[in-house]
C-alpha positions in Angstrom: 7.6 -5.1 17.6 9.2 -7.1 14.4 12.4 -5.7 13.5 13.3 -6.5 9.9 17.3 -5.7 10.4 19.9 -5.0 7.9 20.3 -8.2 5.8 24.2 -9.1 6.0 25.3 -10.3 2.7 27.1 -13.7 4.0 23.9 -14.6 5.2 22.3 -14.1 1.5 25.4 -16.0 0.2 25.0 -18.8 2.7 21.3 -19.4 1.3 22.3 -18.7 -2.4 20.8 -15.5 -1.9 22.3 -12.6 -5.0 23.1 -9.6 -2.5 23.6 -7.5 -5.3 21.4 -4.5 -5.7 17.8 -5.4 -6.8 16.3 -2.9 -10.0 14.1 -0.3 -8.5 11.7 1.9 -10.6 10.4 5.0 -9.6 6.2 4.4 -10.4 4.6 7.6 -9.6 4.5 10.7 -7.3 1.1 11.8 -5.7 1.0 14.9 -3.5 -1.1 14.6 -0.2 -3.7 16.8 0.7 -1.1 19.0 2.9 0.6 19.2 -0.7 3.1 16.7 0.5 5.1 14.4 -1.8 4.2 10.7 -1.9 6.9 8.5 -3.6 5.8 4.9 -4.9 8.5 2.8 -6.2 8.3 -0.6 -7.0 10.9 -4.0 -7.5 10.4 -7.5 -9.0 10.3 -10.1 -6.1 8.2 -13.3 -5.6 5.4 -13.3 -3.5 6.9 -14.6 0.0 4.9 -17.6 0.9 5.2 -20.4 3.9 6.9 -23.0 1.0 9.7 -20.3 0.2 11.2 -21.2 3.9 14.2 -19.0 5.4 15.5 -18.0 1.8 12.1 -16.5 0.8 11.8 -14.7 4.2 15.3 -13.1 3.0 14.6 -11.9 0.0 11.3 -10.6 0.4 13.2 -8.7 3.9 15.6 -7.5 1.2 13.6 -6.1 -1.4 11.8 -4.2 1.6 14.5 -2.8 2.9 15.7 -1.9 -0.2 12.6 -0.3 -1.5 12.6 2.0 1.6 16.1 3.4 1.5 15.8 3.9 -2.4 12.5 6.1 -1.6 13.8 7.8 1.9 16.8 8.8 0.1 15.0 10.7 -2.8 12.4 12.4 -0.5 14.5 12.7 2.1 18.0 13.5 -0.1 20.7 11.8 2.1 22.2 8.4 2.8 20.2 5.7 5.0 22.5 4.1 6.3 20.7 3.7 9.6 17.2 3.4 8.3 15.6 0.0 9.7 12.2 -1.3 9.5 10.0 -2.6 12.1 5.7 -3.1 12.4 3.2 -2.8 15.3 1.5 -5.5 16.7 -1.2 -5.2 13.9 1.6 -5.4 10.8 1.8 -1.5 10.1 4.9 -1.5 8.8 7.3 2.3 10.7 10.5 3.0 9.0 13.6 4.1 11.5 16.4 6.5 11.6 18.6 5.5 14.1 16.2 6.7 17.2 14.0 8.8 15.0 10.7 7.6 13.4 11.2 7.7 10.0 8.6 8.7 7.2 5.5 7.0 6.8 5.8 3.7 4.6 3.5 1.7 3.0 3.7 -2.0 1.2 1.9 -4.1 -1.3 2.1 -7.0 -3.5 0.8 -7.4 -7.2 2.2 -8.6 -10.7 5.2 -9.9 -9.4 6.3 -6.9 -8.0 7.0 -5.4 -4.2 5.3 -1.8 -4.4 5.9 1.0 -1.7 5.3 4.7 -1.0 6.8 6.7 1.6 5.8 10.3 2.8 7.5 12.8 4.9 5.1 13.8 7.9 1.6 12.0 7.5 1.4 9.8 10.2 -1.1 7.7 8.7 -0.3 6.1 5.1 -1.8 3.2 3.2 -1.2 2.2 -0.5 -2.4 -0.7 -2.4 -2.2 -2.3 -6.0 -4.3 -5.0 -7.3 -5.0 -6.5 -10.5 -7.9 -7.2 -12.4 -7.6 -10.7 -12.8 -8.1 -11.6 -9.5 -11.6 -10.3 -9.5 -13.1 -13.1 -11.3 -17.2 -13.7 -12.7 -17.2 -15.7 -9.0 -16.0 -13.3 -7.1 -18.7 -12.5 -4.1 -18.9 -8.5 -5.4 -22.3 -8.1 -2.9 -20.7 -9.3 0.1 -17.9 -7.0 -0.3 -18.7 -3.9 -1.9 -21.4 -1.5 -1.3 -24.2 -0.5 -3.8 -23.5 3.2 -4.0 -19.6 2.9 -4.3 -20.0 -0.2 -6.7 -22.2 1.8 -9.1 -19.6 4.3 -9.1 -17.0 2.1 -10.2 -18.6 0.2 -12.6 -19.5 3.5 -14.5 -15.8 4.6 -14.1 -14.6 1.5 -15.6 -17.1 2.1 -18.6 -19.1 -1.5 -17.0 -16.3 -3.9 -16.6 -17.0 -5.9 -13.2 -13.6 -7.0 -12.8 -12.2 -3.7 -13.2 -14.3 -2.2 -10.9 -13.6 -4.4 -8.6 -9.9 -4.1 -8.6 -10.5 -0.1 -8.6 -12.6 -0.2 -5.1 -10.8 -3.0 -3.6 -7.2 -1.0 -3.8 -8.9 2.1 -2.2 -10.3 -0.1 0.5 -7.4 -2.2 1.6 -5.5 1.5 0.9 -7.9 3.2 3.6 -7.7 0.6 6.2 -3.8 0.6 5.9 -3.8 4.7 6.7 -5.9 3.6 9.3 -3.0 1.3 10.9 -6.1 -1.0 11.5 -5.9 -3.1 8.3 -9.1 -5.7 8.1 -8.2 -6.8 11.6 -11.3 -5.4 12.9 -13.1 -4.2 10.3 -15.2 -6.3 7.4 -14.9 -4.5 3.7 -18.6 -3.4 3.5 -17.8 -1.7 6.8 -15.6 0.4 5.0 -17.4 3.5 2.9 -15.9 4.6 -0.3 -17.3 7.5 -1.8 -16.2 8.7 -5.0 -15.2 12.6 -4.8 -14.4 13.7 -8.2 -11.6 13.1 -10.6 -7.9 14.9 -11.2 -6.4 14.6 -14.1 -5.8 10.7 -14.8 -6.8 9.8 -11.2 -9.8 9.0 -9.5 -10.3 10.9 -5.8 -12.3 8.9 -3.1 -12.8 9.6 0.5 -12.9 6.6 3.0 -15.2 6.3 6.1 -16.6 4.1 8.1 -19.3 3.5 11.3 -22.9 2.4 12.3 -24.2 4.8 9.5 -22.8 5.1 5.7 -20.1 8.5 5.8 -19.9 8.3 9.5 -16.4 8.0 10.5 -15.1 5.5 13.2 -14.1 6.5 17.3 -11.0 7.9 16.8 -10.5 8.1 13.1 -11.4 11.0 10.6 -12.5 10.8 7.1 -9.8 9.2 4.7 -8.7 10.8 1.7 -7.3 8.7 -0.8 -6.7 8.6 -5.3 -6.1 6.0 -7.4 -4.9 5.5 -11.0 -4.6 2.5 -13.6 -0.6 2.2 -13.7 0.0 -0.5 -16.7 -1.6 -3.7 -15.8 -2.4 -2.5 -11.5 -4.9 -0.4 -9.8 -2.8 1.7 -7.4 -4.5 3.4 -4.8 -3.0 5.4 -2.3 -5.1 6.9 1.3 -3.8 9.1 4.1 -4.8 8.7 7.7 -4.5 10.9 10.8 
């Protein structure tokens, strides 16, 4: 496993790195469907990319780790100072107490900003944002999305393409993150969305896949999962098993 440790703040001064606290903002709370709270916070950082070298790899571990311990210490209600992160072999990120596993954590990256959502006991959690704009006229929509789910989200985005898009891709790359499985193994028309209903100003999906559309996988169940236009994202959050 990858263990993103504490960053030490001589090593953020020796790379020019600002240790001071990064702004966090406190996006939304969901409830799951054990009526458990979901926190999703969020903090302006740059996208890390293989250009931004050991710096970049610094300050997108600190905006992580400081994302986490912002939301484990409002759901949780005590310090973190021994919280740590690590991921499986397949990128899932697990948050750490000392020895204990730690609520369930979730990352994503869109409009300059590091999103995450923690939750108490669900094993399985997977949130998303995306934006509109990268969902261009191009954009292979057939290849991707399936008709029945597609339909449904153009009519939910009153006929705009791109918006659709952005809608059912979050609750995709959502599901397949409560899944621990990401797309590692699975193409995105594998993966079923099926629009159940709407609460409120957010839209409730479920999330299945297998040889037959609504069939789940070997080993997984059904995915529940909601999304919601926050400002300029699609945010969709899903919870595994």
């Amino acid at each position: 496993m990858k263990t993103f440790q504490n960053l030490i703040p001589a090593q953020a001064e020796g790379l020019n790195i600002n240790p001071a606290p990064l702004p966090m903002l406190m996006e939304r709370v969901f409830y799951s469907p054990r009526g458990e709270p979901v926190l999703v916070a969020s903090t302006p950082v740059a996208l890390r990319s293989s250009a931004s070298g050991e710096k970049g790899a610094l300050r997108w571990q600190m905006a992580k780790e400081s994302l986490a311990r912002f939301l484990a210490r409002y759901l949780l209600e005590r310090q973190m100072s021994d919280l740590t992160l690590e991921r499986d072999p397949l990128g899932k990120p697990e948050m750490w107490l000392g020895a204990t596993p730690g609520p369930a954590i979730s990352f994503s990256w869109s409009a300059g900003k590091l999103w995450a959502a923690v939750c108490g006991s669900e094993s399985g959690l997977g949130l998303d944002a995306t934006l509109p704009g990268e969902f261009i006229e191009s954009y292979p929509y057939q290849r991707v999305f399936r008709e029945e789910e597609w339909q449904a989200a153009v009519t939910l985005s009153a006929g705009n393409r791109e918006e659709a898009a952005s809608l059912l891709w979050s609750v995709k790359e959502a599901v397949v993150k409560a899944w621990g499985c990401g797309f590692h193994f699975l193409s995105p028309r594998q993966v079923d969305v099926q629009f159940a209903g709407q609460q409120e100003d957010c839209y409730l999906w479920r999330g299945c896949q297998g040889s037959s559309p609504g069939s789940p996988p070997v080993g997984r169940e059904a995915c529940p999962a909601v999304t919601v236009r926050l400002r300029e994202v699609w945010l969709a959050v899903a919870w595994g098993r």
